[in-house]
C-alpha positions as CSV (number, residue, x, y, z in Angstrom):
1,X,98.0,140.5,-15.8
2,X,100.6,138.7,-17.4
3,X,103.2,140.7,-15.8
4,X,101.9,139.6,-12.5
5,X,101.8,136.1,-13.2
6,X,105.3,136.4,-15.0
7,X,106.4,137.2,-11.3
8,X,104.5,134.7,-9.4
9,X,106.1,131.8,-11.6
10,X,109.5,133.9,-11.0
11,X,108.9,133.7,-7.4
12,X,107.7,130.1,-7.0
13,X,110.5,129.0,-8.9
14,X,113.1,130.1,-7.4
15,X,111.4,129.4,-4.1
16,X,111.2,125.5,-5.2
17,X,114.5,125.8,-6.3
18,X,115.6,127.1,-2.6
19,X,113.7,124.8,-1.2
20,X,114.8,122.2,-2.8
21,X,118.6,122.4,-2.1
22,X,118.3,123.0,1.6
23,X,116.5,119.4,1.3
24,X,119.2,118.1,-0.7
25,X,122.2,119.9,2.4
26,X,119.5,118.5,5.0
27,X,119.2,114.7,4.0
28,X,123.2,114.7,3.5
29,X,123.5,116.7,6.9
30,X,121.5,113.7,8.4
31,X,123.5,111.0,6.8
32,X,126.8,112.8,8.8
33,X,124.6,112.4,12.0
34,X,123.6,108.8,11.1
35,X,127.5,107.7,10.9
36,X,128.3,109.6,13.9
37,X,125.6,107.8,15.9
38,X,127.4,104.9,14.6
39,X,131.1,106.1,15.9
40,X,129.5,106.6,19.3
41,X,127.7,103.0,19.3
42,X,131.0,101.2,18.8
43,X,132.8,103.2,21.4
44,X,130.4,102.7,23.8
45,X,130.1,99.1,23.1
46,X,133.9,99.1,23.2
47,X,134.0,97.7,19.4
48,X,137.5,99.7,18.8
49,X,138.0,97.6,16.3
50,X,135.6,99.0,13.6
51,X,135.7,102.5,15.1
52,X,138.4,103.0,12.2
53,X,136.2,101.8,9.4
54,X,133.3,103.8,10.6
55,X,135.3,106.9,11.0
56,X,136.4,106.6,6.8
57,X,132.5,106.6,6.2
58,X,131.8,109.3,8.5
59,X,134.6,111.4,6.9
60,X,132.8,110.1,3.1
61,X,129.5,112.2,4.6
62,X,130.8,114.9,5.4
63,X,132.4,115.4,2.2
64,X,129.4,114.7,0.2
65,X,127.3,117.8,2.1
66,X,126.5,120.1,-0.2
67,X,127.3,123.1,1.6
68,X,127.2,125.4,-0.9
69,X,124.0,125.6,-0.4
70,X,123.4,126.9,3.5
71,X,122.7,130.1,3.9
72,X,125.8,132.5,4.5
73,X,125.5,131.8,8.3
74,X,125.1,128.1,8.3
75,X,127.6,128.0,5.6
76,X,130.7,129.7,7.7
77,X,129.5,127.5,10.7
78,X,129.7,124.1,8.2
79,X,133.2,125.5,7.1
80,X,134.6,125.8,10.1
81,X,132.9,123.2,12.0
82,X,133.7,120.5,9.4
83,X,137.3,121.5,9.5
84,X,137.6,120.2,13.0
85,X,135.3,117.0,12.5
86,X,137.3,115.8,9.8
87,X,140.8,116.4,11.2
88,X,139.6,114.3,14.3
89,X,138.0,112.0,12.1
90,X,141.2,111.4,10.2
91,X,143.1,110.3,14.0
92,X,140.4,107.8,14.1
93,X,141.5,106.0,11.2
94,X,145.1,106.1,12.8
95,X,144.6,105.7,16.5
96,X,145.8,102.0,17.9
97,X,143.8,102.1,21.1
98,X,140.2,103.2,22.5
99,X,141.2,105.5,25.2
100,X,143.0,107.3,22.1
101,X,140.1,107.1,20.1
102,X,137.7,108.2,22.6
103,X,140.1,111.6,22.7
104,X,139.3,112.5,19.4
105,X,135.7,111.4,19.7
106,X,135.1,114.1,22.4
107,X,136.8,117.0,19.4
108,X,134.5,115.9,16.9
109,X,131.6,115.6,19.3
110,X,131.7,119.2,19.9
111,X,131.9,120.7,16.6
112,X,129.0,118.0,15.8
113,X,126.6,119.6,18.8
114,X,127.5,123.1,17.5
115,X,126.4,121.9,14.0
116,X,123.0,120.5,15.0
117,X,122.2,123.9,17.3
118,X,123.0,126.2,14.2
119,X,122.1,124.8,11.1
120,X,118.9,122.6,12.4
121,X,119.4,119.7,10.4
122,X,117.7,116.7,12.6
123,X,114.8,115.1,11.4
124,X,114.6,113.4,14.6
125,X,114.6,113.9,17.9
126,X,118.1,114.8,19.3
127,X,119.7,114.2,22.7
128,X,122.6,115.7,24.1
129,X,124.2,114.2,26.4
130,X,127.4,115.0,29.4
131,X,129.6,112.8,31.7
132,X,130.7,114.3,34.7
133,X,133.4,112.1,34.8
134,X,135.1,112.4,31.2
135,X,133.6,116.2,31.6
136,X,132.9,115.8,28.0
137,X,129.2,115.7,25.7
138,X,128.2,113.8,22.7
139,X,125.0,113.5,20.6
140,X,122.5,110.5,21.1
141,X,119.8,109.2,18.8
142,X,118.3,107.9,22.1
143,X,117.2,109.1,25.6
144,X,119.2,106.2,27.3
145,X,122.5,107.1,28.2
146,X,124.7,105.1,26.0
147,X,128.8,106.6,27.3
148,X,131.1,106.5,24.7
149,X,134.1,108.0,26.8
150,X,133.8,105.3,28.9
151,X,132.3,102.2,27.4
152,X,130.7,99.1,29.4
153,X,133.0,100.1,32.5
154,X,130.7,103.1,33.2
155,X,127.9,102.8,29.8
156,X,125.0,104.6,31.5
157,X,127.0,107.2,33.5
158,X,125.3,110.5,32.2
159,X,122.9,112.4,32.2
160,X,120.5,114.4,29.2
161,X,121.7,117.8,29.2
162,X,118.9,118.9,26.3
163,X,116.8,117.9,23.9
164,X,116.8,118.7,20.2
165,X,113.4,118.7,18.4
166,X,113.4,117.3,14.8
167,X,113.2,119.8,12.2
């Protein structure tokens, strides 16, 4: 008897523990979405002028994931994924003008949509979005089409390409 419940504490522990550090990836995981929703709202709003700022934060979350603690999968996904997201990140800080910031938006959109259709992190609803015209897709806390290749000269020109359920 005490063998068995020997095991079942074993069990439930290192259960809790598992559990509890894909929380702790997850919450950080949704931070990195939060800031890139807010990369996307100033280019489509064609605030260039605080894309820089918002892209140091963006690249401060995805530093802080704990990635360590995906599973072996996730994890190789995360490493390579991030690797991209960052270097584009890091041209945001730099670039002088929107068209040029709008470039690298669309390289770290992509990595981003991989990362939300792999690892599951959203604990909301996710949309995906594409314009024909910039023939490029980005991630949208919202249903409305907000463009942020093309900014209030074409801000609803898109169209929901899927839907991400919250995890």
């Amino acid at each position: 008897m005490k063998k068995i419940f020997l095991m079942v504490a074993i069990i439930a522990i290192f259960s809790t523990k598992f559990s509890f550090a894909q929380t702790k990836s997850h919450e950080a995981l949704n931070q990195v979405l939060s800031t890139y929703y807010d990369l996307k709202n100033a280019l489509a709003t064609d605030k260039n002028d605080s894309v820089a700022e918002k892209a140091r934060v963006f690249i401060t979350k995805i530093e802080a994931v704990p990635h360590q603690d995906l599973p072996e999968t996730q994890h190789k996904v995360w490493i390579e994924q991030s690797t991209l997201i960052k270097a584009k990140a890091k041209e945001l800080t730099v670039a002088k003008n929107i068209a040029t910031q709008r470039k690298a938006f669309e390289g770290i959109s992509n990595p981003m949509i991989k990362l939300v259709k792999t690892i599951n992190f959203n604990s909301d609803i996710v949309y995906i979005q594409h314009c024909p015209m910039a023939k490029a897709s980005w991630l949208n806390e919202k249903e409305s089409i907000e463009n942020p290749y093309y900014g209030k000269m074409m801000f609803e020109c898109g169209s929901v390409t899927e839907t991400l359920k919250a995890n």
